[in-house]
C-alpha positions in Angstrom: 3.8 -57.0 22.2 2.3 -59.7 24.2 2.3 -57.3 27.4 0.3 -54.8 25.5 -2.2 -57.8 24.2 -2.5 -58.6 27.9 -3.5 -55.0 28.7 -6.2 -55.2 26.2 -7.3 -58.3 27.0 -7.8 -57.6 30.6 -9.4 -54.1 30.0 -11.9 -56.1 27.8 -12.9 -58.5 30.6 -13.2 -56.1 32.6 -15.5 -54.0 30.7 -17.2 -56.6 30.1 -17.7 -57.5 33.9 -18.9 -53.7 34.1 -21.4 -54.3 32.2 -23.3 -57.5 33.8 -26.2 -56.5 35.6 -25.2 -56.0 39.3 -27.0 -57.5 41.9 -28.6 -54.2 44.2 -27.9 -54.0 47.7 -30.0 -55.4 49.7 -30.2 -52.5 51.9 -31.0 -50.1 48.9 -33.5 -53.0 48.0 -35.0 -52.8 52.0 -35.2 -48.7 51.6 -36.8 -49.1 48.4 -39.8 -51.5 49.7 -40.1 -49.5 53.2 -40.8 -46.2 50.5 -42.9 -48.0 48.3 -44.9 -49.5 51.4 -44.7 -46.1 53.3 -47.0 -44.8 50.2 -49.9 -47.0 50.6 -51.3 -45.7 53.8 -50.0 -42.2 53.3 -52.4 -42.3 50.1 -55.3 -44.0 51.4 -55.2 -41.4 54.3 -54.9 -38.5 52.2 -58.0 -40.2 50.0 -59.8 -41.5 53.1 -59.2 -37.2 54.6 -60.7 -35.6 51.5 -63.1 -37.6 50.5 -65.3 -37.4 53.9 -64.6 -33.9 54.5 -67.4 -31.8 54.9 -68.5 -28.6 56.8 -72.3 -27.1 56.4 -72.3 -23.1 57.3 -76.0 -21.2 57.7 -74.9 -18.6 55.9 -73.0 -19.7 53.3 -74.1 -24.1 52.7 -72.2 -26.6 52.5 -68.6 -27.7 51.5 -67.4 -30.8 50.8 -65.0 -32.8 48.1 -67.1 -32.4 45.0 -67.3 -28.4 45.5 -63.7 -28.4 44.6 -62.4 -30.4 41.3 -58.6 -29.8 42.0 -59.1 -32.2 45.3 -60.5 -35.0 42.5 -56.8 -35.0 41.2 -55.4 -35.3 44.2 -57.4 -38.3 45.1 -57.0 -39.8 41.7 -53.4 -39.3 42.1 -53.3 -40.6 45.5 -55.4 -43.9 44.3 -52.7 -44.2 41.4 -50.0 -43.8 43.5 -51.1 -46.3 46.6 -52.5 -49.4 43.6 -48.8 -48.7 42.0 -47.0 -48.3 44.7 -48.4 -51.8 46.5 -47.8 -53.8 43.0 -44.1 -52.6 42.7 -43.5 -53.6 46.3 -44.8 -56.9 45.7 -42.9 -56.9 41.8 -39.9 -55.8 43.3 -39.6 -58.9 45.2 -39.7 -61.6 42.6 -36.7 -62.1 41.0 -37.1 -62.1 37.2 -38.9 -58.4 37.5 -36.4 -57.1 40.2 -33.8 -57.8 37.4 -35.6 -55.9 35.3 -34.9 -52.2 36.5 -36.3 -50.2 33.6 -39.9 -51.5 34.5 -39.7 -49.4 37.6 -37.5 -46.9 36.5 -40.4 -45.3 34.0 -43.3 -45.6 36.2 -41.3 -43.9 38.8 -40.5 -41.5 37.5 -43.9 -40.6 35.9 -45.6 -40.7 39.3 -42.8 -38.2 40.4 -44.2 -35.8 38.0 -47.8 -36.7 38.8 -47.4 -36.4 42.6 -45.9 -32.9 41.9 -48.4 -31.4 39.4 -50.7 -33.2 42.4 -49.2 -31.4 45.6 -49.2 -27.9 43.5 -52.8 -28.3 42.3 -53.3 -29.1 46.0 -51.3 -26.3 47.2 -53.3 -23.3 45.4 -56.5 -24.6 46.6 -55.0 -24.4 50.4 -53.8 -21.0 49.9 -57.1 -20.0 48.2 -58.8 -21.3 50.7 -57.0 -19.3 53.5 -56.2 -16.2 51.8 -58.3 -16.0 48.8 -57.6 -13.6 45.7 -59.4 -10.3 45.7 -58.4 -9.6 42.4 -60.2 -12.1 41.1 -63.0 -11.3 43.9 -62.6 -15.1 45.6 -62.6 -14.3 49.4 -61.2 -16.7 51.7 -63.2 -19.7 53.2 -61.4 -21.0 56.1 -63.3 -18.4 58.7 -66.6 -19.9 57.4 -65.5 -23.5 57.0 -61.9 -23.9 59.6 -62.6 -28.0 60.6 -62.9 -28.5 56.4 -59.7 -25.9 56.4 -57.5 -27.8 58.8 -58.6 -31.2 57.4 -57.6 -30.4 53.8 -54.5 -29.0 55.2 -53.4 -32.5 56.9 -54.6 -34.2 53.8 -51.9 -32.1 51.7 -49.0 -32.7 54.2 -49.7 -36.5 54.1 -49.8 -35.6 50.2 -46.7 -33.9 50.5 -45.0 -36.7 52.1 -45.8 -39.5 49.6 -44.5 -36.9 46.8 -41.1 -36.6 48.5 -41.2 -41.0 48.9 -41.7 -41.0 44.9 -39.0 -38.6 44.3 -36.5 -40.6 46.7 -37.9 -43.4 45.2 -37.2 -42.1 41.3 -33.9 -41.5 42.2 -33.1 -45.1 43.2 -34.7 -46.5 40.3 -32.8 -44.0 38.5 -29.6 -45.8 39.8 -30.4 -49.3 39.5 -31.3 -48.3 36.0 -28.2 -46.7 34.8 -25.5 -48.3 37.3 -24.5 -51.3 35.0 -23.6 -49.0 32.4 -20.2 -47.3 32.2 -19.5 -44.2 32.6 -19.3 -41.8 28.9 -15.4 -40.8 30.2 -14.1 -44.3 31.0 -15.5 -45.8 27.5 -13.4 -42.7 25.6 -10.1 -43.6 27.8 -11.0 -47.7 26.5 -11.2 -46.7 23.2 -8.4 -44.5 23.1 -6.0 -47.4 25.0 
């Protein structure tokens, strides 16, 4: 009998010891900045890239950002995404936020899905661009207009990049979310002990 209250007693402590916030690696903490700083000047180049891109053609005018309203989301995205990602960097440094994992977990992964609808949106008008859609009668631009082409195409790999930094960087805060919690099959084997 007192064996088996033994048992119980030291699968309750250490349960409970489970289920204390863990302290995070400091080298998942180190990858986690280097991401989060790795954003800012990917975004502000994207922004800087499609924002000043222009290309005037006698035959056909002018082309810039404002012809094209899918490249405002990008840049909006990319503005979100660089203010964000410079405020968690510095958040994720002081203690009594770092602790709190949840407050980076969400924004996370809401930019994740922002940065994706972004780098689709972005996508189509790149391919429109080079290919165009005779169906719909939109021929393609980039023999008209190639420097504003091949800009806009560097502008959506730098895009591209910060995108797959938020989706590393949703999967940590995913972890440091969820790894103080047990998992669903070892709280059935406690409660069945």
């Amino acid at each position: 009998m007192r064996d088996n209250n033994n048992t119980r007693e030291g699968e309750r402590s250490s349960s409970s010891l489970k289920q204390q916030p863990q302290q995070v690696p400091m080298s998942l903490k180190l990858i986690d900045s280097c991401l989060r700083l790795s954003v800012v000047p990917l975004s502000v180049a994207t922004i800087w890239l499609t924002v000043t891109n222009h290309e005037s053609n006698p035959d056909y005018g002018s082309l810039d950002y404002n012809s094209i309203m899918g490249l405002k989301y990008m840049v909006g995205a990319s503005a979100i995404s660089a203010i964000y990602a410079l405020f968690s960097t510095v958040f994720s440094w002081v203690s009594c936020l770092a602790s709190k994992a949840w407050l980076f977990f969400v924004p996370d992964q809401v930019l994740a899905y922002v940065m994706t609808t972004s780098v689709a949106g972005a996508t189509e008008i790149v391919y429109l661009l080079n290919k165009g859609d005779k169906i719909v009668a939109w021929s393609e631009m980039c023999s008209s207009y190639p420097h504003y082409c091949s800009k806009l195409t560097i502008a959506l790999g730098l895009h591209v990049f910060v995108l797959l930094f938020f989706l590393f960087l949703s999967v940590i805060s995913a972890y440091r979310a969820f790894s103080p919690f047990d998992l669903p099959c070892d709280s059935q084997t406690n409660i069945d002990a």
